[in-house]
C-alpha positions as CSV (number, residue, x, y, z in Angstrom):
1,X,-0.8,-92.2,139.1
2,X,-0.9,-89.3,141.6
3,X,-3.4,-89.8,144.4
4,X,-6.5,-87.1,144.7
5,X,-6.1,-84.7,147.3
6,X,-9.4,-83.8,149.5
7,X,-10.8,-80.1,150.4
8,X,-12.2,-79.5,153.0
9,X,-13.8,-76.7,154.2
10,X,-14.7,-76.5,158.1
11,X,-13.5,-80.4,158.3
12,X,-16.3,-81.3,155.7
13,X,-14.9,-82.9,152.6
14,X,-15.9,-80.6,149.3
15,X,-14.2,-82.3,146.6
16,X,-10.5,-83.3,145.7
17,X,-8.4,-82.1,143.1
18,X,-6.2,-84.2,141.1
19,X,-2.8,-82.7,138.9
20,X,-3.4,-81.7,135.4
21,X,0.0,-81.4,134.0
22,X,0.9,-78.2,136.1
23,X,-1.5,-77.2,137.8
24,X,-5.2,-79.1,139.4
25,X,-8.3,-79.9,138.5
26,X,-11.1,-79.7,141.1
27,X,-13.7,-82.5,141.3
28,X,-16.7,-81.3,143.0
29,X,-18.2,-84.7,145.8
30,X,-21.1,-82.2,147.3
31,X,-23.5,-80.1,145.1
32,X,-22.6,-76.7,147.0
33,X,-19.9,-76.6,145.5
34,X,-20.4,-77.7,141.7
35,X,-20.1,-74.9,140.4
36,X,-16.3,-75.4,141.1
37,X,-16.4,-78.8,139.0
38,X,-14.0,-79.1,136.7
39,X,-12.3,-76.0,136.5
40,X,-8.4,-75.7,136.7
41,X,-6.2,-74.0,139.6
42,X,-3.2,-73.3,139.5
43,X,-2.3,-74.6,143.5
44,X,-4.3,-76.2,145.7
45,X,-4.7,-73.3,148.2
46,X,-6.3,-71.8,145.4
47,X,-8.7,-74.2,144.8
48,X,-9.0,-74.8,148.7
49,X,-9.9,-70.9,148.7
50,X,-12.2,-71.3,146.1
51,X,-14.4,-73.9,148.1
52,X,-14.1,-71.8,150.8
53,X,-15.6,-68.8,149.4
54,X,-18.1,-70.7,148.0
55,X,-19.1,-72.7,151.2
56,X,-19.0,-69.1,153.0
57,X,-20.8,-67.6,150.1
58,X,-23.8,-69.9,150.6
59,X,-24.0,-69.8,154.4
60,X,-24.1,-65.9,154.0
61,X,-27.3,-65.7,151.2
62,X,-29.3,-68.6,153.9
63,X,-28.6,-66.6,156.7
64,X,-30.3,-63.3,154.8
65,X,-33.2,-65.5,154.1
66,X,-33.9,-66.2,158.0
67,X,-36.7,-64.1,160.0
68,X,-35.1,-61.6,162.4
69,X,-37.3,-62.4,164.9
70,X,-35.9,-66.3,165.2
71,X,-39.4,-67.2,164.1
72,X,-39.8,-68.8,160.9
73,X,-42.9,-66.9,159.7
74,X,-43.1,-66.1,156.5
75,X,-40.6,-68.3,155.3
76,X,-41.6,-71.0,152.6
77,X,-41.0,-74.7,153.3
């Protein structure tokens, strides 16, 4: 059996993906990137690009919900 092999995004472990006949199947390890969970790629720079757009993606929509000030008024905890 062929080991799993780990993606990483900024050194952080996002999943793995393991071979599925000719191509990979990702494997989501941390929620952020679930919605990546199962699907098929058909390298594993793919699938490493995937996670990485994802990761990026999320960072992104948290940073739009931050005050402009620095302050966090008017932001829900």
């Amino acid at each position: 059996m062929t080991k799993p092999i780990v993606i990483s995004v900024a050194g952080e472990p996002q999943g793995v993906v393991v071979p599925n006949g000719g191509d990979f199947r990702f494997l989501a390890v941390k929620l952020g990137v679930f919605s990546l969970d199962g699907q098929v790629f058909e390298t594993i720079e793919a699938a490493r690009d995937a996670a990485r757009a994802v990761v990026e993606g999320a960072a992104e929509l948290a940073q739009s919900f931050e005050a402009s000030d620095g302050s966090d008024e008017g932001l829900v905890a």
